[in-house]
C-alpha positions in Angstrom: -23.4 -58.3 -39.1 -21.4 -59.3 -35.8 -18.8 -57.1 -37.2 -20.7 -54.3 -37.4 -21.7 -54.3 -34.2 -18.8 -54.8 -32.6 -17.9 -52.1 -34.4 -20.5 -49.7 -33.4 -20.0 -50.8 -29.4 -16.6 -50.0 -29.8 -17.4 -46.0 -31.3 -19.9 -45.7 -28.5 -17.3 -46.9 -26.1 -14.6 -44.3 -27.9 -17.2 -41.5 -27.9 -18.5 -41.8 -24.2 -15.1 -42.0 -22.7 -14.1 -39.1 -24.5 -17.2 -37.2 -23.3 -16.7 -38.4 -20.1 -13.1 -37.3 -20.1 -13.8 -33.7 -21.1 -16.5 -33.2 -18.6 -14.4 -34.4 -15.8 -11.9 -31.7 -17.1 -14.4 -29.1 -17.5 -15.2 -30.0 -13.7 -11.8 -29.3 -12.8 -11.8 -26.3 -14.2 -15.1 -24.9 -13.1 -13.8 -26.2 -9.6 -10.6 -24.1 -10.0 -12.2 -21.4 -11.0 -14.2 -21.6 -7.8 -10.9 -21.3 -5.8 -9.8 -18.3 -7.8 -13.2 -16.3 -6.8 -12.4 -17.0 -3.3 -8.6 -15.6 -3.2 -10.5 -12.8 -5.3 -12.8 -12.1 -2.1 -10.3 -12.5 0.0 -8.6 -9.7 -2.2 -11.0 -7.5 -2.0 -12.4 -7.6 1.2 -8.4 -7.4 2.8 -7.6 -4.1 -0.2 -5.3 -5.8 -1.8 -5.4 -4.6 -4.9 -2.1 -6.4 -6.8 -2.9 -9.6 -6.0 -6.9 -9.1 -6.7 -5.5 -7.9 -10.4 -3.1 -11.4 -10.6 -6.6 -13.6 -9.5 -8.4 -11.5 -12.1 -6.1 -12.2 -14.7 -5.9 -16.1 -13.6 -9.6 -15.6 -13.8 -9.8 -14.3 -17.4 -7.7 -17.2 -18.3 -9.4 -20.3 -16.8 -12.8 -18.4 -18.3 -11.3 -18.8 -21.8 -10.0 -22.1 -21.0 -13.8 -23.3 -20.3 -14.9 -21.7 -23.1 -12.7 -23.4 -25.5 -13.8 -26.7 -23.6 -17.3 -25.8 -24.4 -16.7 -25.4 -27.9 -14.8 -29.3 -27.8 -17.7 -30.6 -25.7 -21.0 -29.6 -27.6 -20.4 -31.4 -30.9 -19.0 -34.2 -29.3 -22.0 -34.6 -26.8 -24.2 -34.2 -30.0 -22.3 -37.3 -30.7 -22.9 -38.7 -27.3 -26.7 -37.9 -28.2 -26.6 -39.7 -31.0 -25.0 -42.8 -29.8 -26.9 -43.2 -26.5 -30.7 -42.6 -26.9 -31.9 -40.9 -23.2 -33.2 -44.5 -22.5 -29.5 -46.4 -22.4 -27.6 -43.4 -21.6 -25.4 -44.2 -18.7 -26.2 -42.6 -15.6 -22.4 -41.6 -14.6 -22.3 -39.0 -17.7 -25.6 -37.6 -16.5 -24.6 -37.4 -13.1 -21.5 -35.6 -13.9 -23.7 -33.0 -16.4 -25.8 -32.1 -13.2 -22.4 -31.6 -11.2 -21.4 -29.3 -14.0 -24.8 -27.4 -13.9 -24.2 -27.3 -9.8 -20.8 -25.9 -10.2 -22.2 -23.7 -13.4 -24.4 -22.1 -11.2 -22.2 -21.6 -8.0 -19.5 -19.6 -10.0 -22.1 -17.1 -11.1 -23.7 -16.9 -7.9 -19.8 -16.4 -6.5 -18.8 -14.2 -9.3 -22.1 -12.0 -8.7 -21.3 -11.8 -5.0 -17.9 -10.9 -5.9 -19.1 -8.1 -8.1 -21.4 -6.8 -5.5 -18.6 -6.4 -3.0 -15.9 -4.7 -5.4 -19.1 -2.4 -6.4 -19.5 -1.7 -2.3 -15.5 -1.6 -2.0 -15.3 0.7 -4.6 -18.2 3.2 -3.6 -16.6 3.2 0.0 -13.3 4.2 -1.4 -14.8 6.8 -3.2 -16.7 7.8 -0.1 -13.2 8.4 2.1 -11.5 10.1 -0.9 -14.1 13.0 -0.8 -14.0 13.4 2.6 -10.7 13.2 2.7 -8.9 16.5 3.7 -5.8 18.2 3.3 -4.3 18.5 6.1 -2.4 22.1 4.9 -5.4 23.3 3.5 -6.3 24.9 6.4 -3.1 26.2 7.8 -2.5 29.9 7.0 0.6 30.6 4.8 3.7 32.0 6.2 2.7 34.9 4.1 -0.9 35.6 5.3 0.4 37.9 8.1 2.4 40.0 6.1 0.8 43.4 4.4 -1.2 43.2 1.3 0.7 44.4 -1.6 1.9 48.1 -2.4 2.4 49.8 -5.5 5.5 51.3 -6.5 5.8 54.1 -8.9 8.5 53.7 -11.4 7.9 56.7 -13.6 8.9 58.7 -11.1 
């Protein structure tokens, strides 16, 4: 019976350092993503639009990464679950899920901001490009002063 136990502590043990490792990583990425919407503002607010396409592309990729996180994370914390009733859960695991909500919730705040300026950037852009005017549009042709057109008979 000892065995057993011993046994059982040590799953427990496996399972919550493995949770624990994976959310500390899903932090980091959540935290780096964080960083990228910042060089994206940056981006957009300065017009520069090549390096706002190379954040949006580091973007898309730390999204996927946290995605494919997620997928690792939610059986395993069903493990976690299972293995730590919410009575003798340990409080560092739930302290770093609420950090993860925090930082959940900042990137879409950030990412909604971000998409609000771009929207703003873009409607602006598209404001200066209508008005925009050709400067030789209005300047007569070297041609407008000569004589309208005559006809020529070639019958004869």
């Amino acid at each position: 019976m000892a065995v057993d136990r011993g046994e059982e502590f040590e799953r427990r043990a496996a399972v919550l350092r493995r949770f624990r490792e994976l959310l500390l990583q899903q932090r980091g990425k959540f935290e780096r993503y964080l960083l990228v919407l910042d060089h994206e503002k940056k981006d957009i607010e300065s017009g520069d639009v090549d390096r706002l396409v190379a954040h949006v592309e580091l973007e898309e990729e730390i999204v996927s990464e946290i995605f494919t996180f997620q997928k690792v994370i939610d059986p395993l914390e069903d493990l976690y679950r299972a293995a730590y009733p919410t009575e003798s859960a340990p409080l560092e695991v739930a302290e770093l899920r609420s950090s993860l909500n925090d930082l959940h919730g900042e990137v879409l705040k950030r990412n909604e901001e971000n998409r609000a300026l771009l929207k703003r950037r873009m409607e602006t852009l598209r404001s200066e490009i209508v008005n925009l005017r050709n400067p030789l549009a209005a300047r007569k042709s070297v041609y407008a002063g000569e004589g309208g057109g005559s006809l020529l008979d070639i019958k004869g």
